[in-house]
Backbone as CSV, one residue per row, in Angstrom:
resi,resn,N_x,N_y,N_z,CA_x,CA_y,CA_z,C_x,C_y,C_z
1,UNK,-2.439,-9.702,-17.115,-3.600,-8.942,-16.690,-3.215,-8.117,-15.472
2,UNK,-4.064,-6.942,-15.601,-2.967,-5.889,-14.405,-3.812,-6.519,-12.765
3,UNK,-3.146,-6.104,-11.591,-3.131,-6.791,-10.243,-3.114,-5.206,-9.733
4,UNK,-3.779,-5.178,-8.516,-3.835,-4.265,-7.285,-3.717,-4.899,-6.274
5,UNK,-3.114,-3.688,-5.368,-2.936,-3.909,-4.134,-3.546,-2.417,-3.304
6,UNK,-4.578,-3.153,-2.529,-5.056,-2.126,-1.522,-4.447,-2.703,-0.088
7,UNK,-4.588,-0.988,0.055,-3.957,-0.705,1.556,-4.929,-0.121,1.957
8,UNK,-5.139,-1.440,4.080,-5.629,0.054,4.655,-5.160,0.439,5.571
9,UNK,-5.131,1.834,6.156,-3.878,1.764,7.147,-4.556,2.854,8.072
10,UNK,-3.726,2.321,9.505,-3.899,3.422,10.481,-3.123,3.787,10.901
11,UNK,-2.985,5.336,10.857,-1.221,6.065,11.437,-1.443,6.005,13.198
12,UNK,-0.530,5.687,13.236,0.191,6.189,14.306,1.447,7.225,15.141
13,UNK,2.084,7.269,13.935,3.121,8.038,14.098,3.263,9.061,12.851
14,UNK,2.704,10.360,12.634,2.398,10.765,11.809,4.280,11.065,11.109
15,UNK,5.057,11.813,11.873,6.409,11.897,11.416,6.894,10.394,10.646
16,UNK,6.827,9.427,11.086,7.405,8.112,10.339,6.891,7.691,9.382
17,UNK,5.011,8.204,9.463,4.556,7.838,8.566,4.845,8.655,7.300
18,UNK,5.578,9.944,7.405,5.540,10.721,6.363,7.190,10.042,5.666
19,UNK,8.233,9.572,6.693,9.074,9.125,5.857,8.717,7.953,4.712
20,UNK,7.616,7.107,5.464,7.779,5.519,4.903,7.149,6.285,3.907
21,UNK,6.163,7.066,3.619,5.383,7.593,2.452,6.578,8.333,1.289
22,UNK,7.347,8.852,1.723,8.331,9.463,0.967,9.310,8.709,0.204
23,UNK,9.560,7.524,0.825,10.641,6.446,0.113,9.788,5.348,-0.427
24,UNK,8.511,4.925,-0.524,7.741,3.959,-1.270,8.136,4.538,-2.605
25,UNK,7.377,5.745,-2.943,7.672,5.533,-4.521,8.804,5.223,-5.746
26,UNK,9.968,5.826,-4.561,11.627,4.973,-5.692,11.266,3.448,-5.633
27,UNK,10.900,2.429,-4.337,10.703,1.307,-4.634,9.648,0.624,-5.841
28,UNK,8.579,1.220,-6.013,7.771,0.927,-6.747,7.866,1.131,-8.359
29,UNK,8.562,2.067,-8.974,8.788,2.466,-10.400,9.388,0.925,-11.054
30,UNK,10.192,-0.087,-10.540,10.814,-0.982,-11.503,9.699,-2.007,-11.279
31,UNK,8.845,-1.926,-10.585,7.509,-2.900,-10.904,6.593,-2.360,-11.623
32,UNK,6.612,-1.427,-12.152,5.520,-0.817,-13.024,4.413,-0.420,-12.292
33,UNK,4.163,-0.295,-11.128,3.138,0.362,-10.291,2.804,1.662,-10.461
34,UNK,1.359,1.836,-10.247,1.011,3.084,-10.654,-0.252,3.595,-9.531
35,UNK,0.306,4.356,-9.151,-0.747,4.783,-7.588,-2.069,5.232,-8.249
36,UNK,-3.419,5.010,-7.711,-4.718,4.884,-8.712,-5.129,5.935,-7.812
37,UNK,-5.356,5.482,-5.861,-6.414,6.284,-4.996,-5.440,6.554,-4.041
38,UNK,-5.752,7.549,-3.556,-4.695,7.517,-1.950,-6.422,8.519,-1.327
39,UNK,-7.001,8.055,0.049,-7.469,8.718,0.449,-7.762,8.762,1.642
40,UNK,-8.571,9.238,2.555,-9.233,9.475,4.265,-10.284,8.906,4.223
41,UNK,-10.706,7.912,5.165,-11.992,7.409,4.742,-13.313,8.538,5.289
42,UNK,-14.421,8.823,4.493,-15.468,9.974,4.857,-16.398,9.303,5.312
43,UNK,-16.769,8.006,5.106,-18.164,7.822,5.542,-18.111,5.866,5.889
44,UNK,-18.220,5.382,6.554,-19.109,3.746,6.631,-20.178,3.410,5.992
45,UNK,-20.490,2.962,5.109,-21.728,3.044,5.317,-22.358,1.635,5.225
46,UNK,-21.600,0.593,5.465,-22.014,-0.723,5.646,-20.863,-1.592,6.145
47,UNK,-21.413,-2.705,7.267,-20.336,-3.025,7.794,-19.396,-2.230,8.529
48,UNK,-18.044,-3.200,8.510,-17.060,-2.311,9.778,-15.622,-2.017,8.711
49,UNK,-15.130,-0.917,8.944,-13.910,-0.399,8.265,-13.021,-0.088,9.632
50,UNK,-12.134,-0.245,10.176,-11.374,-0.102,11.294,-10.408,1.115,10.761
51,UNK,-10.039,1.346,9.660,-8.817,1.920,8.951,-9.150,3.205,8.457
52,UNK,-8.882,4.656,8.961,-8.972,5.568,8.120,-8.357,5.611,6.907
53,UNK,-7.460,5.607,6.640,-6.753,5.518,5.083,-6.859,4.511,4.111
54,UNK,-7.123,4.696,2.870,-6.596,4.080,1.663,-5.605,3.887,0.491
55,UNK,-5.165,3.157,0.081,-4.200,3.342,-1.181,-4.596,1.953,-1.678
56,UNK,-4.691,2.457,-3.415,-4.743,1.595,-4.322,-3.437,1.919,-5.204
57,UNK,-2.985,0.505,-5.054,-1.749,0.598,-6.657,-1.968,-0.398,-7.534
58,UNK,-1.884,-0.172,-9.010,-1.789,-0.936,-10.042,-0.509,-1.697,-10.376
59,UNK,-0.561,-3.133,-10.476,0.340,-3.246,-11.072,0.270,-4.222,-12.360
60,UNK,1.521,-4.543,-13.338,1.007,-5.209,-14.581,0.587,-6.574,-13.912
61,UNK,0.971,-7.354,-13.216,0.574,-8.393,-12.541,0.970,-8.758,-11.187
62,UNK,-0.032,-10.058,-10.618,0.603,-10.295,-9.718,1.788,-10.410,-9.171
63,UNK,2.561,-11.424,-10.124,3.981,-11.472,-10.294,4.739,-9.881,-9.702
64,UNK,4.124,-8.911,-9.897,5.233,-8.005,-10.325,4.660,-7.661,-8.672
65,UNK,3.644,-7.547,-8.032,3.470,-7.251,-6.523,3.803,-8.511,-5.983
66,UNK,4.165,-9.113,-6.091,4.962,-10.268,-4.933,6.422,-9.446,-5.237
67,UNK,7.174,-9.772,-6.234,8.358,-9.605,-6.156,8.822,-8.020,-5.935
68,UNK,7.568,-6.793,-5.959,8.199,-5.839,-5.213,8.078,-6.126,-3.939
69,UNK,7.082,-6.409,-3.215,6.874,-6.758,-1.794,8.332,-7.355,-1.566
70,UNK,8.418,-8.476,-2.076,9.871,-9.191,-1.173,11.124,-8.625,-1.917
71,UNK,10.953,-7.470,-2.038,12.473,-6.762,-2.939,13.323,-5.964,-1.230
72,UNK,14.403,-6.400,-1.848,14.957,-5.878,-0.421,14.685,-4.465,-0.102
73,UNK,14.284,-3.399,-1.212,14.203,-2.018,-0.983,13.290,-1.822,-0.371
74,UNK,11.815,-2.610,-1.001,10.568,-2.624,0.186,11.021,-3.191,1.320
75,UNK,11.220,-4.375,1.275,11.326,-5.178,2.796,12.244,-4.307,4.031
76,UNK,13.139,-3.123,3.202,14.012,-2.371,4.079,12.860,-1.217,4.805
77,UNK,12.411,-1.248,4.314,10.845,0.013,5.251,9.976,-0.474,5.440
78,UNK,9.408,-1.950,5.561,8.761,-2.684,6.551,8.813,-2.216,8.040
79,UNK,9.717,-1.893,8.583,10.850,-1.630,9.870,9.633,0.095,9.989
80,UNK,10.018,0.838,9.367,9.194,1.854,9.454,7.915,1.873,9.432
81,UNK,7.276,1.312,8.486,5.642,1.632,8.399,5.110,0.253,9.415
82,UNK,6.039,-0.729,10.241,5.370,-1.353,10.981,5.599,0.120,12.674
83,UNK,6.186,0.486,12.967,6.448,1.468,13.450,5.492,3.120,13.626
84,UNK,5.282,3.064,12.211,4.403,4.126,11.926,3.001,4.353,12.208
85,UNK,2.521,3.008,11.803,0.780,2.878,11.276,0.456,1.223,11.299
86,UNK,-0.870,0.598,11.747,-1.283,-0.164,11.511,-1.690,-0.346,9.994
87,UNK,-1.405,-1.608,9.237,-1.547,-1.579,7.589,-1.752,-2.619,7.450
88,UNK,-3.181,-2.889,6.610,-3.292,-4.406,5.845,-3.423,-4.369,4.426
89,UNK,-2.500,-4.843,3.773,-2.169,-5.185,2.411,-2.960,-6.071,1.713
90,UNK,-3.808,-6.097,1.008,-3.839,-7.230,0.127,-3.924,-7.032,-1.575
91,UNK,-3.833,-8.544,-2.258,-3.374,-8.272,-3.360,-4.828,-8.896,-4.285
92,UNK,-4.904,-8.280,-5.749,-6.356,-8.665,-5.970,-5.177,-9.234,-7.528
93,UNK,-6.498,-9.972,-8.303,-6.295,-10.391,-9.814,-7.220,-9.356,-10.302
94,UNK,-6.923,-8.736,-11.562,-7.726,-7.606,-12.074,-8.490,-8.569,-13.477
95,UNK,-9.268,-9.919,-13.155,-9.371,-10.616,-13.927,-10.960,-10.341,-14.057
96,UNK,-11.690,-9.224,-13.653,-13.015,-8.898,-13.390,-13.583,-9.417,-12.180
């Protein structure tokens, strides 16, 4: 059953953030990920959102977002996007 992972993130370093953005997607193709949303957040309108940005990625399963997460190609630009932007990851079951 397919798995997402949302991101929300706050830049800080707009130059670093444009590298870590540029080298995610070679990491992601051998997990079958498929970028759904990338956006700016426009409005609150309940509760608290701290994070201007979003990204949603698909993947075929959980399985397959753990083991890109701990793939050395991701884990090698950890180093950058902790550098770049504040980011919280989490991972969902697409089980409804």
């Amino acid at each position: 059953m397919p798995a997402y992972l949302i991101g929300h993130i706050s830049v800080r370093d707009a130059a670093r953030w444009a590298e870590y953005r540029s080298r995610v997607p070679a990491t992601l193709a051998r997990w079958g990920a498929e970028l759904l949303f990338r956006g700016r957040r426009a409005e609150v309108l309940s509760g608290e959102q701290p994070h201007s940005e979003t990204v949603v990625l698909r993947f075929p399963d959980l399985a397959s977002i753990d083991g890109w997460h701990r793939s050395a190609e991701y884990q090698a630009l950890i180093p950058i996007r902790e550098a770049a932007a504040e980011v919280t990851l989490a991972s969902y079951d697409g089980d409804g």
